[in-house]
C-alpha positions as CSV (number, residue, x, y, z in Angstrom):
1,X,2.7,-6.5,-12.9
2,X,-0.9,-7.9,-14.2
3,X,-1.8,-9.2,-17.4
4,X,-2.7,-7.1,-20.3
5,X,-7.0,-6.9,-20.7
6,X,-8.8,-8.7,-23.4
7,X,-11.2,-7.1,-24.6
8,X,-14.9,-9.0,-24.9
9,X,-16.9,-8.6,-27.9
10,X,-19.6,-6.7,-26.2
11,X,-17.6,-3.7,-25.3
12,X,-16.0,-2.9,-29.1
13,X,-18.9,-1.6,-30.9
14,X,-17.9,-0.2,-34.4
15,X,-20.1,1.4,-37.2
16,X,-20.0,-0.5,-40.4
17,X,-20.7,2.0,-43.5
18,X,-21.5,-0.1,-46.7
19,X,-22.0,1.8,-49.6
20,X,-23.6,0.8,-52.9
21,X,-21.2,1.5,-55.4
22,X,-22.7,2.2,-59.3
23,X,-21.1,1.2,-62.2
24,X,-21.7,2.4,-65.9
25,X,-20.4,0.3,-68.9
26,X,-17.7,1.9,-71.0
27,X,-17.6,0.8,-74.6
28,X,-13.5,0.4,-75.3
29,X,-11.8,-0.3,-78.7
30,X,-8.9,-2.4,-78.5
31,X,-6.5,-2.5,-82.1
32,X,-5.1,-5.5,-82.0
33,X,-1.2,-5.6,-83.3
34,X,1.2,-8.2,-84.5
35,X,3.4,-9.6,-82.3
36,X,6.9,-9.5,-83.7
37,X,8.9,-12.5,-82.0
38,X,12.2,-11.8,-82.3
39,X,14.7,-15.0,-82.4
40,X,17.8,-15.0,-80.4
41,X,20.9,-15.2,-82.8
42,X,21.9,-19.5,-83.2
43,X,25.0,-19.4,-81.2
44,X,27.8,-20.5,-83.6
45,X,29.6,-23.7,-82.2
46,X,33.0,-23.6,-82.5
47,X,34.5,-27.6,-83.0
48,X,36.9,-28.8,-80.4
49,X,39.2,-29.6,-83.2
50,X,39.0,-26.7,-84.9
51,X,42.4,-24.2,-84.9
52,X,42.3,-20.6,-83.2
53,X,45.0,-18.1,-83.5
54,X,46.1,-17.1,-80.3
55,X,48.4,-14.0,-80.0
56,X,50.3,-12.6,-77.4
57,X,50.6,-9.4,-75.5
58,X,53.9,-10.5,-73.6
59,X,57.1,-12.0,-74.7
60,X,58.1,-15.4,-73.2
61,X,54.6,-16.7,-72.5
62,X,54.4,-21.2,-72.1
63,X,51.6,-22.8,-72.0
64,X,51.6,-26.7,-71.2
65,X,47.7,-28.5,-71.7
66,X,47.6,-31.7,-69.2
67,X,44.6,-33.4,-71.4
68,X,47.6,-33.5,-74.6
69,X,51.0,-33.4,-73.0
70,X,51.7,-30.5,-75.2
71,X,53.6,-27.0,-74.5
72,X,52.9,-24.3,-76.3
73,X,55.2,-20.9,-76.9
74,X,54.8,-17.1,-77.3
75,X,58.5,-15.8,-77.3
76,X,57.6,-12.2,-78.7
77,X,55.1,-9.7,-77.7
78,X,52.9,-10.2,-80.9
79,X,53.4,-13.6,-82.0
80,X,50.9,-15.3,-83.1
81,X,50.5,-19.8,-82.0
82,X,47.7,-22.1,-83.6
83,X,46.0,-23.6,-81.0
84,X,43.0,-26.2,-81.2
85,X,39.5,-25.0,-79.5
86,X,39.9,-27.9,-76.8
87,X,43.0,-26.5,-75.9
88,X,41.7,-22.9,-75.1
89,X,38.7,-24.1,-73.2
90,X,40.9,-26.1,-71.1
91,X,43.4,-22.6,-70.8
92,X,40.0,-20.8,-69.8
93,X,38.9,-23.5,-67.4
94,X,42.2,-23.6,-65.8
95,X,43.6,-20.6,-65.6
96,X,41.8,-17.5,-67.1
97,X,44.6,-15.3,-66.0
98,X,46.0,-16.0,-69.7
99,X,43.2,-13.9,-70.8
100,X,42.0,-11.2,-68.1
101,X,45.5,-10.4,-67.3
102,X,46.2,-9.6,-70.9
103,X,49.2,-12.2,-71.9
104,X,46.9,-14.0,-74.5
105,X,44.3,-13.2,-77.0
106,X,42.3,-15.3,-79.0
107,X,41.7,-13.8,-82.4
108,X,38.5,-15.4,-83.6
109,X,35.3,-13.0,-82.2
110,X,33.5,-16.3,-81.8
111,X,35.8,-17.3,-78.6
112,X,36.5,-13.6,-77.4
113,X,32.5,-13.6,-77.2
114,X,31.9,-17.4,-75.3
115,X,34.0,-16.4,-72.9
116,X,32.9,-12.9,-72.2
117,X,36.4,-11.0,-73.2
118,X,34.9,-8.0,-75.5
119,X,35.1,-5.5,-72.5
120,X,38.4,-7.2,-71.6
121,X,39.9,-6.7,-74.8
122,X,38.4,-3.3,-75.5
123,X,40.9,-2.0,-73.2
124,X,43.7,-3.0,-75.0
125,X,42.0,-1.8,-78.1
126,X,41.9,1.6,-76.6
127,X,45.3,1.7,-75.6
128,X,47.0,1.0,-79.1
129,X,44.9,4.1,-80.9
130,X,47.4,6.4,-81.0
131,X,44.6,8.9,-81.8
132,X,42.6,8.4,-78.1
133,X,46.1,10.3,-76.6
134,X,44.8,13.7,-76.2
135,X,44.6,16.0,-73.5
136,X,40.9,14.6,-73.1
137,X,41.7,11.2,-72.4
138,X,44.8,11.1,-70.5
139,X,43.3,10.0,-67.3
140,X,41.3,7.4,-68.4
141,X,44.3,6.1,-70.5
142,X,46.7,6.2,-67.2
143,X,44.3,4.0,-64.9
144,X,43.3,2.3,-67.6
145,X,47.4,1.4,-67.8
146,X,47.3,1.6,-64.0
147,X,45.2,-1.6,-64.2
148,X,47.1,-4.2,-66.4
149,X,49.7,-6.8,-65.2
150,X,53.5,-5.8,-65.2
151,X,53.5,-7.8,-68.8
152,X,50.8,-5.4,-70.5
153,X,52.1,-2.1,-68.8
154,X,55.2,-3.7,-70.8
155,X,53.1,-4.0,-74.3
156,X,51.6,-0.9,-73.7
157,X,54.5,1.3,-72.9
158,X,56.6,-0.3,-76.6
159,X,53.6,0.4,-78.1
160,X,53.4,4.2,-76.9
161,X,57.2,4.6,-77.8
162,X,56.8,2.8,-81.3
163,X,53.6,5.3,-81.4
164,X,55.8,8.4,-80.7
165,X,58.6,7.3,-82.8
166,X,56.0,7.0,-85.6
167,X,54.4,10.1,-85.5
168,X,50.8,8.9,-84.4
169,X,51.3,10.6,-80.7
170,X,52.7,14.0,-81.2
171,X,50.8,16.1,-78.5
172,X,54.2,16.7,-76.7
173,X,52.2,17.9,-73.4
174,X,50.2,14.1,-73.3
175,X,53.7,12.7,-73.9
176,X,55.1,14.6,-71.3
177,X,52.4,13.7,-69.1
178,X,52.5,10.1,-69.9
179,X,56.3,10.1,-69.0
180,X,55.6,11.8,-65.5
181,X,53.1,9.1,-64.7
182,X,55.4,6.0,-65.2
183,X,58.5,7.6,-65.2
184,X,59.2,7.0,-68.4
185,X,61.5,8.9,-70.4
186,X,58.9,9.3,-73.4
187,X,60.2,13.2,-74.5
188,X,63.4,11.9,-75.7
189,X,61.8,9.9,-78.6
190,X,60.1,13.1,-79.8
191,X,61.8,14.4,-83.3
């Protein structure tokens, strides 16, 4: 095989077109409009010291902080344990499965939104509506159900029999539905 050809300046010849371009001023009115700068809500700082109610979703929950040598208890679904800031931050760096896996909740906003828990908790929200069981929603309420730990799917299911019990779920074809999903004798509890 031989080499590939260069080419020499003398045999590429090429026709250069230049053409004069003309340009014709254009008057243009700019309005000039305040800039509204908006400021970025002051993040509220929450002290270390400072005591947050913490509620659970489970029964029979411990919690024991290295940093303090101190054990903390949920032993109903419901209860409700004072805990200092430092305490949860230490919970969150350490084990956020407290949290995401629905066992704990911390009821001041301020915490639920520095640790990014709103969707989280929105979920559980849903579920104890007893007016988002329709027909519509019944999907969306059994993978939503689907997709909790053992320990919520627990929660949930008291709180959909002490929903029925109580008259806010009476759609007996969602509570038969809701039965066949997880097997769950929820008809029975019907008046």
């Amino acid at each position: 095989m031989g080499r590939p050809r260069k080419n020499k300046v003398e045999d590429i010849q090429e026709t250069v077109v230049v053409e004069k371009a003309t340009t014709t001023p254009v008057e243009e009115t700019v309005e000039e409009k305040p800039v509204e700068v908006v400021a970025k809500p002051e993040k509220i700082k929450i002290e270390d010291d400072e005591e947050i109610d913490v509620q659970s979703f489970d029964s029979n929950i411990t919690y024991w902080d290295k940093a303090t040598d101190i054990t903390y208890f949920w032993e109903e679904v419901g209860e409700i344990v004072a805990m200092p800031y430092s305490v949860i931050k230490n919970m969150w760096r350490n084990h956020k499965t407290y949290f995401r896996n629905f066992l704990l909740k911390p009821l001041d906003d301020r915490v639920v939104k520095e640790f990014n828990l709103a969707k989280t908790y929105e979920k559980y929200d849903f579920l104890m509506d007893g007016s988002k069981y329709t027909k519509d929603s019944l999907n969306t309420i059994v993978t939503t159900i689907n997709s909790g730990t053992n320990g919520f799917k627990s929660a949930i299911f008291n709180n959909i029999k002490n929903m029925i019990v109580s008259g806010e779920i009476t759609d007996v074809y969602v509570i038969k539905q809701l039965g066949k999903a997880f097997d769950i004798d929820f008809v029975g509890l019907v008046d």
